[in-house]
C-alpha positions in Angstrom: 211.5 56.0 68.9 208.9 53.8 70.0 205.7 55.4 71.5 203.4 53.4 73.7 200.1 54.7 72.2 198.0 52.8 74.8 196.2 55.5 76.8 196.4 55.4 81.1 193.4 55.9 83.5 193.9 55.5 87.1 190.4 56.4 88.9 188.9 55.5 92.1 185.8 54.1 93.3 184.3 54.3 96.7 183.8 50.9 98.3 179.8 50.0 98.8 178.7 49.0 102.3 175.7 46.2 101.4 174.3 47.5 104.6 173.3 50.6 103.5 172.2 49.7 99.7 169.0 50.7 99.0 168.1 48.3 96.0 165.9 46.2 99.0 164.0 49.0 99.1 163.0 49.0 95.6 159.2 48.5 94.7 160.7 47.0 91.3 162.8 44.3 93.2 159.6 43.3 95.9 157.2 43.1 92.8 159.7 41.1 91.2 159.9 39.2 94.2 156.6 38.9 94.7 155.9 37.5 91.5 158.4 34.6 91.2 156.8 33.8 94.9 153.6 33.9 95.0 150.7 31.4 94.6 148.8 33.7 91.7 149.1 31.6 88.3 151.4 33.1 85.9 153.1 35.5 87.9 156.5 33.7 88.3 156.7 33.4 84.3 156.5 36.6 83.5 159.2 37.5 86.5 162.0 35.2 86.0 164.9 36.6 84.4 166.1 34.4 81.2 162.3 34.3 80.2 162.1 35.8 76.6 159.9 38.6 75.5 157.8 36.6 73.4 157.2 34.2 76.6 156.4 37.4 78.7 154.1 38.6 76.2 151.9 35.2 76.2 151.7 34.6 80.2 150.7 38.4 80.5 147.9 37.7 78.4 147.1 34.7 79.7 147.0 36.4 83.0 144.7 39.0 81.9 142.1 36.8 80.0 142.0 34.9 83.5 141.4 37.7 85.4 138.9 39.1 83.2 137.0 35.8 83.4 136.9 35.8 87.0 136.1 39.2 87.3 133.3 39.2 84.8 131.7 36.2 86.3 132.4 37.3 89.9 130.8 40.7 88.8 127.4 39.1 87.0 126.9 37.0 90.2 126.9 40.2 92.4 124.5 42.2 89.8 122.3 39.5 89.7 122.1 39.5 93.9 121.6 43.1 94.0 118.9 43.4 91.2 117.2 40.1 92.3 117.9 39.4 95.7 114.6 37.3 96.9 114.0 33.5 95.3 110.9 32.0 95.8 110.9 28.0 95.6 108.5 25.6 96.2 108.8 24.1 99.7 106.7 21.1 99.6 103.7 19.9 97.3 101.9 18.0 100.1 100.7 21.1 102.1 97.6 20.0 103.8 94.7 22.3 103.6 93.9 22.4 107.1 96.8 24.6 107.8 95.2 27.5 105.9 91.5 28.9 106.1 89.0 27.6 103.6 88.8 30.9 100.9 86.1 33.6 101.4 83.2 33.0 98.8 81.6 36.6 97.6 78.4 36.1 96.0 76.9 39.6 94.5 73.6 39.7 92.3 73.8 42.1 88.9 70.5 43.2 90.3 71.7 46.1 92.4 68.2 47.6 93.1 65.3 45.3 94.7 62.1 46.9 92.8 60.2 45.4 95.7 62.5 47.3 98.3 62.5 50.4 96.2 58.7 50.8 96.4 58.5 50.5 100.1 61.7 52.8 100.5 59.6 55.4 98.0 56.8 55.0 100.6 58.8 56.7 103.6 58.8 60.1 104.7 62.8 60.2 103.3 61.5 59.7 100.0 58.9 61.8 99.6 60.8 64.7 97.5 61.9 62.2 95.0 60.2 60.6 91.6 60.7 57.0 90.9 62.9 57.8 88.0 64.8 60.3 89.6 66.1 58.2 92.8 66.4 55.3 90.1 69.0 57.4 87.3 70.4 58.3 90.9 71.0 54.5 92.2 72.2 53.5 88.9 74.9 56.0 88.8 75.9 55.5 92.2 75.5 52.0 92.2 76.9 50.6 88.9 79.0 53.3 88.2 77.8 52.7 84.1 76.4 56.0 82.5 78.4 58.9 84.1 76.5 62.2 84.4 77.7 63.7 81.0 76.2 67.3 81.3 75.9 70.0 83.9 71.9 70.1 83.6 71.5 66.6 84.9 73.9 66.8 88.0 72.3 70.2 88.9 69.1 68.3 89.0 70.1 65.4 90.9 72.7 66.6 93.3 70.2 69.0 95.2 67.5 65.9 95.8 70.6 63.9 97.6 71.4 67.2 99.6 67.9 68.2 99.9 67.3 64.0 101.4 70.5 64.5 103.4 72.0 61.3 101.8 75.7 61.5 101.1 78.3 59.3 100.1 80.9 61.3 103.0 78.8 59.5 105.4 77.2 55.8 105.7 73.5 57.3 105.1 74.1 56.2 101.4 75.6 52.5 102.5 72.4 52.4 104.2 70.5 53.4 101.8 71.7 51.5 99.5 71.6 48.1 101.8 68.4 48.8 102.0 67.7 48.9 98.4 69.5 46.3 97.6 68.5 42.2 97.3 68.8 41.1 101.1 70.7 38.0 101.2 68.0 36.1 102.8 66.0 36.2 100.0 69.2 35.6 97.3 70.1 32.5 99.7 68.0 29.8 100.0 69.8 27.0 101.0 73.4 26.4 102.6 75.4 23.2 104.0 78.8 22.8 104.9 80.5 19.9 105.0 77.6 18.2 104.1 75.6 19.7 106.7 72.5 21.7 106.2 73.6 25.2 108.0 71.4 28.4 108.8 72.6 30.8 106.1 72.6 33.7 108.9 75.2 32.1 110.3 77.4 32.0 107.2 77.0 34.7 105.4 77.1 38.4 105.8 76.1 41.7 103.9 79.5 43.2 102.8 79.8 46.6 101.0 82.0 45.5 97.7 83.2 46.9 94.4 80.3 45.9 93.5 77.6 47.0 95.5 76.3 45.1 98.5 77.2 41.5 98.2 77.2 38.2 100.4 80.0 37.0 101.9 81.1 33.7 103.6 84.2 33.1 105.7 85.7 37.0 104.9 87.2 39.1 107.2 84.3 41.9 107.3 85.9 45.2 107.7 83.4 47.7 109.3 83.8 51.8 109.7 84.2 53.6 113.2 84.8 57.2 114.0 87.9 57.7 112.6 89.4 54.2 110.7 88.1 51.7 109.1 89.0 48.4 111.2 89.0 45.0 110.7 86.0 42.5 112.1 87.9 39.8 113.9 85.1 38.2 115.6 83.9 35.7 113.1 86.1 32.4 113.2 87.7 31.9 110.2 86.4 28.2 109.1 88.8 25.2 107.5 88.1 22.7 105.4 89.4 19.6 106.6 89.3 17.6 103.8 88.0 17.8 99.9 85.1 17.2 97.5 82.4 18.4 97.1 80.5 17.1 100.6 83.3 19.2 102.4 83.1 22.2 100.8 80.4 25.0 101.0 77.4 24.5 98.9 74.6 26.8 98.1 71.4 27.6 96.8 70.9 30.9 95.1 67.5 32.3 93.9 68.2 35.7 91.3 64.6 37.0 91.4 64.4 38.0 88.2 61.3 39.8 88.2 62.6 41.7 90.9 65.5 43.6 88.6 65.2 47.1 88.8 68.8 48.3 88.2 71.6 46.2 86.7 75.7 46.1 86.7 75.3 43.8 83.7 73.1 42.6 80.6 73.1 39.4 82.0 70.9 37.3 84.7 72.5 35.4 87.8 75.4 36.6 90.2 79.2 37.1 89.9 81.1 34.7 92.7 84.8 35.6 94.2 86.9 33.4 95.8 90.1 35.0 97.3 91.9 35.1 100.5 89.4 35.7 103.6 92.2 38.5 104.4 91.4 40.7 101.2 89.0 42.8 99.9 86.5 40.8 97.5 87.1 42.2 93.8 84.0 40.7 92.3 83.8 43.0 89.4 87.1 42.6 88.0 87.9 39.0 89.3 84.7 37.4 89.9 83.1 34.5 87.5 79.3 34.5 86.4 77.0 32.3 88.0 73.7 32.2 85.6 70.2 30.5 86.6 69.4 27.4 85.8 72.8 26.0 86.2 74.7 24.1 88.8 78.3 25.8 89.4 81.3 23.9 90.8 84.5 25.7 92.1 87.1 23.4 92.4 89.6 25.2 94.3 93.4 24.3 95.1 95.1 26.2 97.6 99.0 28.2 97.5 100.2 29.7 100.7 103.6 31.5 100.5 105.7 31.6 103.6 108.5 33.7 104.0 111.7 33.8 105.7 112.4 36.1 108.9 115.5 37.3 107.4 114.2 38.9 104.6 113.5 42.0 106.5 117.4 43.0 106.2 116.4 43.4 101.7 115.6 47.0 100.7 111.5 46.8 100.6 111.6 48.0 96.6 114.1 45.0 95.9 112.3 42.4 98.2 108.8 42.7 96.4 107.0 42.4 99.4 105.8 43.4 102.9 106.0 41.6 106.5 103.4 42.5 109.1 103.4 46.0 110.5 105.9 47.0 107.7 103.5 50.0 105.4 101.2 51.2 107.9 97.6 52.1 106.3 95.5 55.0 106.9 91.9 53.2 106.9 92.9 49.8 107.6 94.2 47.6 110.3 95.9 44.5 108.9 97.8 45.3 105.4 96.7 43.4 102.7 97.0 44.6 98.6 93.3 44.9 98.1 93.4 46.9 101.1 96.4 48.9 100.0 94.8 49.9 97.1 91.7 50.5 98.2 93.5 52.9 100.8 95.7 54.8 98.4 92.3 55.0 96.0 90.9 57.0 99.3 93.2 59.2 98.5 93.2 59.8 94.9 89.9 60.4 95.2 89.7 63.2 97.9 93.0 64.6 96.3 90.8 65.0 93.0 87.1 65.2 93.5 86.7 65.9 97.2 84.8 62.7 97.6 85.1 59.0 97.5 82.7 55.7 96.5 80.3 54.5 99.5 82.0 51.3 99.8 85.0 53.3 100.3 86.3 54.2 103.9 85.0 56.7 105.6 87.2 60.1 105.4 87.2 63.0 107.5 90.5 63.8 108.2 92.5 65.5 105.5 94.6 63.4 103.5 97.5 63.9 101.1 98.3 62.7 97.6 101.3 60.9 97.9 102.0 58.2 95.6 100.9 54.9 97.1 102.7 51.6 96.9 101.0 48.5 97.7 103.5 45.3 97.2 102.1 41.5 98.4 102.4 40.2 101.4 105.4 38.1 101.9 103.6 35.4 103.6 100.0 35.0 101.8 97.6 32.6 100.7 96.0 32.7 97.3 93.7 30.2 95.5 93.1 29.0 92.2 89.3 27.5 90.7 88.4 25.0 88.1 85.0 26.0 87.0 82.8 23.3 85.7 79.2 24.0 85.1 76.1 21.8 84.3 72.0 22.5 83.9 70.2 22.6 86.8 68.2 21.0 88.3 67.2 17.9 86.3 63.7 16.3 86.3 64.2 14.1 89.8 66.1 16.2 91.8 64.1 16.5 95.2 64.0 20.4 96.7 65.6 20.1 100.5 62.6 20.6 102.7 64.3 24.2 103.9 63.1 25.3 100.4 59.8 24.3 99.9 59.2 25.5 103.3 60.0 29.0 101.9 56.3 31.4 102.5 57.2 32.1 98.7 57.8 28.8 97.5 55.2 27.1 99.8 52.2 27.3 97.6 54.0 26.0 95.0 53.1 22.5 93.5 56.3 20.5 92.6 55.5 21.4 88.5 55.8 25.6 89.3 58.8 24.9 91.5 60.7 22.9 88.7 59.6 25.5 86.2 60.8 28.6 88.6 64.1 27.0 89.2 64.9 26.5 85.8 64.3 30.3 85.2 65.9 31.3 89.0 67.6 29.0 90.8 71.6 28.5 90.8 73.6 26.1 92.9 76.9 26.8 93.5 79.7 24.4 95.0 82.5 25.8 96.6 85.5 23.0 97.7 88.6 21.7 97.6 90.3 19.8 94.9 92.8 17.9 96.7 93.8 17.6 100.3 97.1 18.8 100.2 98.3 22.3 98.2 101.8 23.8 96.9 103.8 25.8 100.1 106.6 28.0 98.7 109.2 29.9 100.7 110.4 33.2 99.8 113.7 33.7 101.3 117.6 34.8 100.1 118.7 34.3 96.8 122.2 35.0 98.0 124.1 34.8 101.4 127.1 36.3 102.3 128.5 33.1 102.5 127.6 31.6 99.6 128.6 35.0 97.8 132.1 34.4 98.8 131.7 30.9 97.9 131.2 31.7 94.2 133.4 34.2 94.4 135.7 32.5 95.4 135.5 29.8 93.2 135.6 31.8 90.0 138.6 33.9 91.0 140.5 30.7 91.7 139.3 28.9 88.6 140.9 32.7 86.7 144.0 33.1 88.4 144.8 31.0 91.2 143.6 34.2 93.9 142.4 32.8 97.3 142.8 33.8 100.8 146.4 32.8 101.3 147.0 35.5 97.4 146.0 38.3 98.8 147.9 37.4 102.9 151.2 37.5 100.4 150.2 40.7 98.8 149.6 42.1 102.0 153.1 41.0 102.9 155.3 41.7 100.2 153.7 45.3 99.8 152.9 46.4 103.1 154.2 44.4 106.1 157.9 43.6 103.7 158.3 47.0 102.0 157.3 48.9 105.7 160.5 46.4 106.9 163.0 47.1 104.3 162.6 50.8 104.6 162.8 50.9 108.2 165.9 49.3 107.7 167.8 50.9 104.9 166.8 54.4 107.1 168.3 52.8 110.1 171.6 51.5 108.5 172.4 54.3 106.2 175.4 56.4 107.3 175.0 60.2 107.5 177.3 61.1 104.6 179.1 59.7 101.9 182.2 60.3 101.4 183.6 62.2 98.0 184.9 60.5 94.8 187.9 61.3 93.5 188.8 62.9 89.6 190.2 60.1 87.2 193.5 60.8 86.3 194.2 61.2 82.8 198.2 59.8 82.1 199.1 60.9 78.1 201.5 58.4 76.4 205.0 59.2 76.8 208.4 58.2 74.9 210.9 56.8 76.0 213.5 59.4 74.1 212.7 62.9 73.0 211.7 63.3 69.2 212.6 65.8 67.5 208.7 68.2 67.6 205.5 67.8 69.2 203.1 66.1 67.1 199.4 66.0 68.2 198.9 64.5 71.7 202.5 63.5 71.9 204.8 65.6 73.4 209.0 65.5 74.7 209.2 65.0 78.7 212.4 64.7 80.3 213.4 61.9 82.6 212.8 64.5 85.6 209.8 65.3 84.6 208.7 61.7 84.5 209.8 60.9 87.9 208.3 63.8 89.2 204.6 62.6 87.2 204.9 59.2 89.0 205.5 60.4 92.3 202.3 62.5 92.0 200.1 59.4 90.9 201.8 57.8 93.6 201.1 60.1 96.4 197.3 60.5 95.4 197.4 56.4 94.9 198.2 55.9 98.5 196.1 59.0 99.7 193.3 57.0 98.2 194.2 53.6 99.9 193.9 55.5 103.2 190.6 56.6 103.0 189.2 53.1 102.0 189.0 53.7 98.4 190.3 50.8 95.6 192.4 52.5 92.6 191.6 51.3 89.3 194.0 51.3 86.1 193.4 49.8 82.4 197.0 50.6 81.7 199.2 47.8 81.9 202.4 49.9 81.8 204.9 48.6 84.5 206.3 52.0 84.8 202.9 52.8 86.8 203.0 50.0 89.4 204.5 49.9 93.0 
């Protein structure tokens, strides 16, 4: 009996509408897609199908070291705008030097007490409850701010002769006192030209109220106290030089009186000059050079203006460096300047802490608080630089201008005393330009917007290929694509799907009976066959009516139509 041991299936499968597949829908498929698409290096080769692992593997890293190289740089470039954001370059060398004032020239004797003014001041009626070396320990405290009160005993004694004179530093009583005591700059200033004309000194310098006592001043913005703020003096024309060398510069004839010292800032004779912007505060104790008798001084002085750029006012104040006009507004002072700033913010340290302030200091009388003071530079500003050169003066044949020796205290004077007086008193000091142009620079943007991209840009194309049209397919395939496809696959997809049909398992069969049932095997008569195939048949056609394709791996020709 032969057996046909080749086992039957007969199963069905429902037939797929494409319309209603969802694979389109896939994220997998679009990024797939996507890759072997788009304009990104590297992509494609890592999407295409018969590429190897090993090939995947090395464009995936290729595509990461890219994109870590544009990312770094990209990154670096924006730090560096952030952190940095201003760049100052220089705009032109040839700046002429008529275009900015000619620099204020502070001229302050060490000598801050006059002992000829001292004895007329001690012969007033204000003076008459204080001993010479009592107002004098008093001045030099006050004045040079050298040998602080160190014990209670002394500042008991001395504060009740101020009170008991009614002179205080709260007021300007002391700044009057103390112009009055000091050398009168008159006397200190002999002789003046500029340009190379002989000038009235009245008419070019001033007495200003410095950090270091009461000092002379040409071409400087004189600030002056009111009631409540301490303004700015904008009357005095600002002068320009309008060319250089020493014949159109300032020059000037100083005379220290030295046996006039009563009190002194220093051990040595002679003055300290500052040159600085007419704008600031003079600094003549901490920036100002020594001028010594019996030597002719020369300032050579070139000339930087900074100029800044209107659109720097969109940078965060603490990034950009700097201030434009009206930007910090000052308590005591018009204009803004840094020497002005600090000198505000000191105002207030000092009424914060001792309830008082220097007399060169504004005047306060409203309360003020302690807040930390900033004081940046001025975004547009001009500064100076001097070459000092120096020489003995005067020599044996130098002639006196007749302004001098017309002098009551020089008139009696034979040529012989005058020579040997000068060379003991006498400094001339020369205050001028170096060249005729100066160094302009222009503070503006390190970084635009546009120039950002730019860079950007650049790098991320250099990395990966990424540009504008990158991330427009991106935007597509993942957004605008994806949005499409499931629209469409909701749309199209039918409300139910109809059942699949159980396989159907034939056994093998014999085609005669044996003789006992072994295993899977088993007798059937012929009945019982026909009856089998007539069931497969029916459910064969009931699946062909409902659309569904019937599937059979057996080829046995007793199971076909």
């Amino acid at each position: 009996m032969t057996v046909d041991e080749r086992p039957c299936w007969v199963g069905t499968k429902r037939k797929t509408n494409p319309k209603t597949n969802n694979e389109g829908f896939s994220v997998l498929k679009l990024s797939k897609e996507f890759a072997r698409n788009t304009s990104i290096h590297g992509l494609k080769f890592i999407a295409q199908d018969h590429t190897s692992l090993l090939e995947r593997i090395f464009w995936i890293i290729l595509f990461l070291v890219g994109l870590f190289f544009a990312l770094f740089f990209a990154w670096n470039l924006w730090d560096n705008w952030v952190q940095s954001p201003v760049l100052i370059t220089i705009q032109t060398v040839n700046y002429p030097i008529k275009s900015y004032p000619f620099p204020a020239v502070t001229i302050c004797s060490v000598n801050k007490v006059s002992t000829r003014a001292l004895g007329e001041w001690m012969a007033t009626e204000e003076a008459k409850d204080f001993k010479v070396n009592e107002i004098r320990r008093i001045l030099e405290i006050m004045s040079t701010g050298l040998n602080w009160v160190e014990n209670e005993g002394e500042f008991a004694v001395l504060g009740p002769l101020l009170l008991k004179a009614n002179i205080s530093s709260n007021d300007n009583k002391y700044e009057k006192l103390m112009k009055k005591l000091s050398p009168n700059c008159s006397k200190t200033i002999v002789f003046c030209s500029w340009e190379g004309l002989e000038e009235d000194c009245a008419d070019l310098f001033v007495t200003q109220t410095a950090d270091d006592g009461c000092c002379c001043s040409f071409n400087s913005v004189i600030i002056q106290r009111d009631s409540d703020t301490y303004l700015n003096n904008q009357q005095n024309r600002l002068r320009h030089a309008r060319t250089s060398g020493v014949q159109a510069g300032l020059t000037v004839l100083l005379d220290a009186e030295l046996d006039d010292y009563n009190v002194t800032s220093s051990s040595i004779d002679g003055f300290k000059v500052s040159i600085q912007d007419p704008m600031d505060f003079p600094q003549t104790s901490r920036k100002g050079f020594l001028a010594s008798p019996g030597f002719q001084i020369n300032a050579a002085v070139t000339g930087y203006t900074q100029r800044a750029d209107d659109k720097l006012r969109v940078i965060d104040l603490k990034k950009r460096l700097c201030t434009t006009s009206q930007e910090i507004t000052l308590k005591y002072f018009k204009n803004y300047t840094r020497p002005y700033c600090q000198l505000d913010c000191l105002t207030r340290f000092f009424l914060a802490e001792c309830f008082c302030v220097p007399y060169y200091f504004p005047e306060a009388k409203k309360e003020i608080d302690s807040n930390v003071c900033y004081c940046p530079d001025v975004c547009t500003t001009v500064w100076y630089k001097s070459e000092i050169s120096t020489g003995t003066f005067p020599n044996s044949v130098w002639e006196y201008p007749p302004t001098v020796i017309d002098r009551p205290e020089f008139r009696n004077m034979n040529k012989s005393d005058l020579k040997i007086y000068a060379k003991k008193n006498f400094v001339k000091l020369n205050v001028y330009f170096q060249w005729v142009t100066g160094l302009c620079y222009i503070m503006k943007e390190r970084t635009t917007w546009s120039d950002f991209l730019s860079a950007t840009g650049g790098l991320l194309g250099l990395g990966f290929g990424f540009s504008i049209i990158s991330a427009a397919e991106i935007f597509y395939f993942f957004l605008v694509r994806w949005c499409f496809r499931w629209y469409q696959s909701k749309k199209q997809e039918p409300p139910s799907s109809p059942p699949v049909p159980k396989l159907i398992h034939v056994r093998p069969f014999a085609t005669s009976a044996p003789a006992s049932i072994t295993g899977d095997n088993y007798m059937i008569s012929q009945s019982q066959m026909d009856a089998d195939l007539a069931l497969v048949d029916s459910k064969i056609k009931a699946n062909i009516e409902q659309n569904l394709s019937p599937t059979c791996n057996c080829n046995n020709p007793l199971l076909r139509r």
